[in-house]
N, C-alpha and C positions, 0 to 999 in steps of 0.2 A: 792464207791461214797460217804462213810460217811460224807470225810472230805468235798469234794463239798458240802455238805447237811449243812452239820453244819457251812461252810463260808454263804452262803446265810441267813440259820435263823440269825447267829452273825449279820451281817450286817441290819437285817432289825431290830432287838432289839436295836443293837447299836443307831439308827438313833433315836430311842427313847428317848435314854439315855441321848444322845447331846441336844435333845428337851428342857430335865428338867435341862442338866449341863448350857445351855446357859443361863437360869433365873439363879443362881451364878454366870456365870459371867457378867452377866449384871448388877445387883447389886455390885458385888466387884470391876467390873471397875468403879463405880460411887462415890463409898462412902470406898470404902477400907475395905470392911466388909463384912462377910464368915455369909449368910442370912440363919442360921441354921432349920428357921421354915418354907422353900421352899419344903422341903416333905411332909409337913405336907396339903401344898395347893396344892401338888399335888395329895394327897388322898383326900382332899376337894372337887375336879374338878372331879373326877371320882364319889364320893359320889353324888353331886350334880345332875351329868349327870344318872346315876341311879335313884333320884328322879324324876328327868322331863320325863326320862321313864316311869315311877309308874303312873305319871301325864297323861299319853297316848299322848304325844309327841315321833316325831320320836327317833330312835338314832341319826342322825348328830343333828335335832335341839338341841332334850336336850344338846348334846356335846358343840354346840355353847350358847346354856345359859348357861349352866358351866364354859363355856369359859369368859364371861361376870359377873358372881359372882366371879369366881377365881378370875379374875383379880382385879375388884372390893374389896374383900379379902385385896389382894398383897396392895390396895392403902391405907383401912386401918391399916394395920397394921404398914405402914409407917409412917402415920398423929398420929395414938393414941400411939403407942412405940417407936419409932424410931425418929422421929422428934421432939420430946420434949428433945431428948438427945443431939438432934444435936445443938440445942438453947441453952440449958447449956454446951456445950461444954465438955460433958464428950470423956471419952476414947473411943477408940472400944472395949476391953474388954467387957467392960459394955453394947453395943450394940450387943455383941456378944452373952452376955449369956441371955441377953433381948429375942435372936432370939429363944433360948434354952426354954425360958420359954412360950414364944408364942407356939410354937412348940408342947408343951405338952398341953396348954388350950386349942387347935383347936383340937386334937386329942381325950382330954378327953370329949369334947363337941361333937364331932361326935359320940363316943362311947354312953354318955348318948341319943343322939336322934334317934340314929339309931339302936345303938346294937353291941356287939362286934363278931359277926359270923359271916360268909361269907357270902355274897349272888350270886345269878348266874349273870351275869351282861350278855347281850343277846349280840350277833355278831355282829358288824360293817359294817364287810362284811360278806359274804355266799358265795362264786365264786367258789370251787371246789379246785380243782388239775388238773395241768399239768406236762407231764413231757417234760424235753428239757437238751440235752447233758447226759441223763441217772439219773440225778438229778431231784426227786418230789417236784412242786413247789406248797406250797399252797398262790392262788391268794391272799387270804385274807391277809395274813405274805406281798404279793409283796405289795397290795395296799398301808398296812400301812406304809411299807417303804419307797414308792411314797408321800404318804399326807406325810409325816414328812418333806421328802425333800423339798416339795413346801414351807412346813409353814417357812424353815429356810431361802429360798432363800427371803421368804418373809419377813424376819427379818432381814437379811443383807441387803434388799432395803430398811426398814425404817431408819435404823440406818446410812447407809451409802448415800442415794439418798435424804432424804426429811428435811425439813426446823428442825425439833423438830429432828430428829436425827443428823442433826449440832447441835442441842443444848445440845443434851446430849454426845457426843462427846466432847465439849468444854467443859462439866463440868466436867466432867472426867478428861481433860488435867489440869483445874484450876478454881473451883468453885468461889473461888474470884472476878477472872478476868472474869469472866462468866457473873456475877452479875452485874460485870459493866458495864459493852456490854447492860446491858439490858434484859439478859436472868432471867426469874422467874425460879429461881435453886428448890426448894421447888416443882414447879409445874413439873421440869422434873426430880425430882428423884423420885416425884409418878408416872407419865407414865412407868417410867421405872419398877417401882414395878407392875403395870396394865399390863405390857410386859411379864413381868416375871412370873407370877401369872396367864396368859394367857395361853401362853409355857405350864406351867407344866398342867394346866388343859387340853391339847390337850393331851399332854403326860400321864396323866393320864387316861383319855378316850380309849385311841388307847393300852395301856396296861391292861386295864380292858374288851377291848370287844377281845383284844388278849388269853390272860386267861383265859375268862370267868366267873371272879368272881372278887367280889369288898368286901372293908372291912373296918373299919378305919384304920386298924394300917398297911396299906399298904404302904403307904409313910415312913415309915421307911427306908426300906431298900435300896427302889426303892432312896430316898435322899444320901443316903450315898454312894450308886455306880456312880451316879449323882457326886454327890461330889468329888469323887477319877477321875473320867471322867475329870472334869472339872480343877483339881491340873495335871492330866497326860500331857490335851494339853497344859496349862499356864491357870490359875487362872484369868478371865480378858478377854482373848482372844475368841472372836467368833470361826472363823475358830480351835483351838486349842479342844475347846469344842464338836465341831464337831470327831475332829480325834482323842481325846480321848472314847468316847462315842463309837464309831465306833471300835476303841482298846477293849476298857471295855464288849464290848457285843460280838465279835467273840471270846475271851478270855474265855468270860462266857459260850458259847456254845462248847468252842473244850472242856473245861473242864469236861461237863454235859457227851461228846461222851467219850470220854478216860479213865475220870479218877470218873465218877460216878455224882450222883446229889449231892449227899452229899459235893461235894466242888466247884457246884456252886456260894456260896456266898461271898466265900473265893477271888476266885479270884482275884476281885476291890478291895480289900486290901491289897493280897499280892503288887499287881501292884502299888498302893499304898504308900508302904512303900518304893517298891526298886525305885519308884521316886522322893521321898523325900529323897530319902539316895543318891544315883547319881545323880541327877536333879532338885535340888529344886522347881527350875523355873517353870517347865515342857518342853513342846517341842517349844512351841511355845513365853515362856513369857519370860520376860529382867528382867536383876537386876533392882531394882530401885536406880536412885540416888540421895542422899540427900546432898545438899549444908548446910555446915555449916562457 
């Protein structure tokens, strides 16, 4: 029954991963830009959610004020780096490695106020074990991979069903013509960074009380499988994002059962590369075309 063991934990990690792949593409479907310092607010969100504990706040509340700074976070980082670039009309190079250097001041800034050691970060859930079809489930693992799903159905209903998700939808197709409509573009590529920034701090939360332990330089890594998740389904793509994440994290556990922990990390990069090399796109995303 390993391998049944290790589809269930994959999938309920995977759903995680989609969590924080779907902030990338929420931003790169808006502004064509690979939002390099989204891990960094996803250890942000987990740090903070740690704080509010410290505070003797529960764990969901602190998680949803986590959830409310991350995002928050996500919006300035848009208005103070990002948006000054966008008005000069620089490259995305430039907004790229902007995200790069954001990236490391969030992170060197949670190291000076926190500390760079681990701490125990407490449970989320508590529920036990069951077993079903011979396979041990822990409740806790099932929970979190229940809340993730509700949070993305819950993101696909904003983006897709509500007035501000047609608007950010139309900037996505053509921020010009968006503009003209009457849409304040400026104000929905911050909501989208507040989305995004939201996402990973849930993601960060539900991976911290999964664990057990919270850090600064957590979002490292946890960003760059995020990343490979989010290039696997199409860059851009919700649903993609999903089935990448979902990929990336059964991936990472049959690897932990078979072939040791030690190439746990490896995996989202191997995958990674062979989908850049056969599929640039990923599964889910189109060429773009440019009229000249």
């Amino acid at each position: 029954m390993v391998l049944e063991q290790q589809l269930f934990n994959g999938l309920a990690l995977g759903m995680v991963y989609a969590l924080v792949a779907v902030g990338f593409s929420l931003v790169f479907g808006i502004l064509r830009l690979v939002n390099f310092s989204h891990g960094a607010v996803y250890a942000f969100g987990a740090q903070m959610a740690f704080l509010f504990i410290g505070l003797q706040f529960s764990v969901v509340s602190a998680i949803m004020l986590a959830v409310v700074v991350a995002g928050t976070l996500g919006v300035v980082i848009d208005k103070t780096a990002l948006e000054p670039l966008r008005k000069k009309n620089s490259s995305l190079i430039a907004g790229l490695i902007t995200t790069i250097g954001v990236s490391h001041i969030i992170t060197n800034l949670m190291t000076a106020w926190f500390g760079s050691h681990r701490r125990p970060f407490p449970p989320l859930f508590d529920l036990g074990m069951v077993e079903f079809l011979g396979v041990r489930i822990n409740l806790a693992t099932l929970m979190m991979c229940l809340v993730a799903l509700v949070l993305m159905g819950a993101l696909a209903l904003i983006i897709g069903r509500t007035k501000i998700g047609l608007a950010i939808r139309a900037t996505e197709q053509n921020a010009k013509a968006a503009s003209l409509m009457g849409i304040n573009v400026n104000f929905v590529i911050a909501f989208t960074f507040f989305l995004a920034g939201a996402s990973a701090a849930i993601a960060g939360g539900l991976i911290a009380s999964h664990f057990r332990i919270v850090f600064p330089m957590m979002g490292f890594m946890a960003g760059m499988k995020a990343f490979s998740a989010a290039v696997l389904g199409g860059i851009g793509s919700l649903p993609g994002s999903i089935i990448g994440g979902l990929i990336i994290g059964v991936s990472e556990s049959m690897a932990v059962a078979f072939l040791g922990s030690a190439y746990q990390d490896s995996v989202a990069f191997v995958i990674l590369i062979l989908v850049l090399i056969i599929r640039p796109t990923g599964l889910f995303g189109k060429k773009a075309i440019i009229k000249v």
